[in-house]
C-alpha positions as CSV (number, residue, x, y, z in Angstrom):
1,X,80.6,27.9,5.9
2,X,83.8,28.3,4.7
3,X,86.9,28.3,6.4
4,X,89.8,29.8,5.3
5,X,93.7,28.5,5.8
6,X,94.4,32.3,7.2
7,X,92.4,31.1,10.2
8,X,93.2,27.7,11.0
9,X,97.0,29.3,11.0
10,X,96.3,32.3,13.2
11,X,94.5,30.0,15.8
12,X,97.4,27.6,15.5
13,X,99.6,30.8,16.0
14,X,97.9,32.1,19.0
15,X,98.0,28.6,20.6
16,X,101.7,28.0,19.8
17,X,102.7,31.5,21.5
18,X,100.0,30.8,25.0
19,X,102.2,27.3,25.2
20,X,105.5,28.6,24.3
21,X,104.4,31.4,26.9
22,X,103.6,28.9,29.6
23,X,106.7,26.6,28.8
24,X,108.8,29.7,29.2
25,X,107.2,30.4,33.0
26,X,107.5,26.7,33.9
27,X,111.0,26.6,32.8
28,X,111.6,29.6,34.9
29,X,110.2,28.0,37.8
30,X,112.5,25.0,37.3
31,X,115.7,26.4,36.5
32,X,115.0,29.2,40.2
33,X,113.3,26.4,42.2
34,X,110.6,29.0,42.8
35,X,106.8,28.8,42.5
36,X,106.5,32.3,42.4
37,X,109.6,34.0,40.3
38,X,108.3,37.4,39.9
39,X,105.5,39.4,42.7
40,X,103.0,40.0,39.9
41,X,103.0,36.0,39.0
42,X,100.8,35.5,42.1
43,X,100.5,38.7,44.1
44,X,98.5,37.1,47.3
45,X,101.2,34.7,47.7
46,X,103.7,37.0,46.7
47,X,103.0,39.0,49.6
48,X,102.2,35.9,52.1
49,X,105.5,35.4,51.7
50,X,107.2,38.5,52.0
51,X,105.0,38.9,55.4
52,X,106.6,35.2,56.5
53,X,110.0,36.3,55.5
54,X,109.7,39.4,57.9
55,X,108.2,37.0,60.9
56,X,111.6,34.6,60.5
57,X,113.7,37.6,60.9
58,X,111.7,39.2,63.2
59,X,111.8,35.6,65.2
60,X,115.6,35.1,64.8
61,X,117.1,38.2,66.6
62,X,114.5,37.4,69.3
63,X,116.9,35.3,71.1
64,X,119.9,37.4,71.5
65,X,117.3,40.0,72.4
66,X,116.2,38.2,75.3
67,X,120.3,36.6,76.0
68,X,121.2,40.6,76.3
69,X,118.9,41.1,78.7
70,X,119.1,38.0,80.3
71,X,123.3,39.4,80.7
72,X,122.2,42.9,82.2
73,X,120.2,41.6,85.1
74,X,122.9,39.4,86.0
75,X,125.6,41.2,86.0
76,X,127.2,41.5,89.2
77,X,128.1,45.3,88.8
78,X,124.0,46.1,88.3
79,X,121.8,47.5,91.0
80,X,118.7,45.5,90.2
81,X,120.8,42.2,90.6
82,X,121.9,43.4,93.9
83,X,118.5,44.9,95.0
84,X,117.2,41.0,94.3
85,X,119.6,39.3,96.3
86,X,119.2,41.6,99.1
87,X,115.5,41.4,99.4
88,X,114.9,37.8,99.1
89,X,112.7,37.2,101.8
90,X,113.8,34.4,104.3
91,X,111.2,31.4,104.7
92,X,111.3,29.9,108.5
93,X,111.1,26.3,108.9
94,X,110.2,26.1,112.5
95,X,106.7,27.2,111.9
96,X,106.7,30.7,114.0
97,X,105.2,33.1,112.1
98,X,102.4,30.9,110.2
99,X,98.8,32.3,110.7
């Protein structure tokens, strides 16, 4: 069988571009300090991530969600805040009323 020099170079060719290809990606990576650079470079972990993204935020504002309404039972001005203090039942020490 003969093999001609038109096909050892378009193999060589195709082989040069897949590395130079790959090189180019890798570089990318490097350079962002990213695994993923672009969605469709991984698309399952493309979207983990965009779904873990939305969690952190999500998890951040909790707090001051739960400090502002923390701050409107308190306040000294609000009817609930009143309404607890007044019906805070009073515990005897004496024993009377036990069953």
């Amino acid at each position: 069988m003969k093999v001609s020099t038109n096909l050892f170079f378009d193999r060589a060719s195709n082989q040069l571009g897949t590395v130079q290809s790959s090189l180019s990606k890798t570089q990318e990576q490097l350079s962002t300090g990213k695994q993923i650079t672009k969605p469709s470079d991984e698309p399952d972990k493309a979207s983990l991530v965009t779904r873990l993204e939305s969690e952190l935020a999500r998890q951040k504002k909790l707090p001051r969600h739960a400090g502002f309404g923390g701050n409107q039972i308190e306040q000294p001005g609000n009817g609930l805040a009143q309404r607890q203090r007044c019906h805070v039942p009073h515990q005897r020490t004496d024993g009377a009323g036990q069953q």
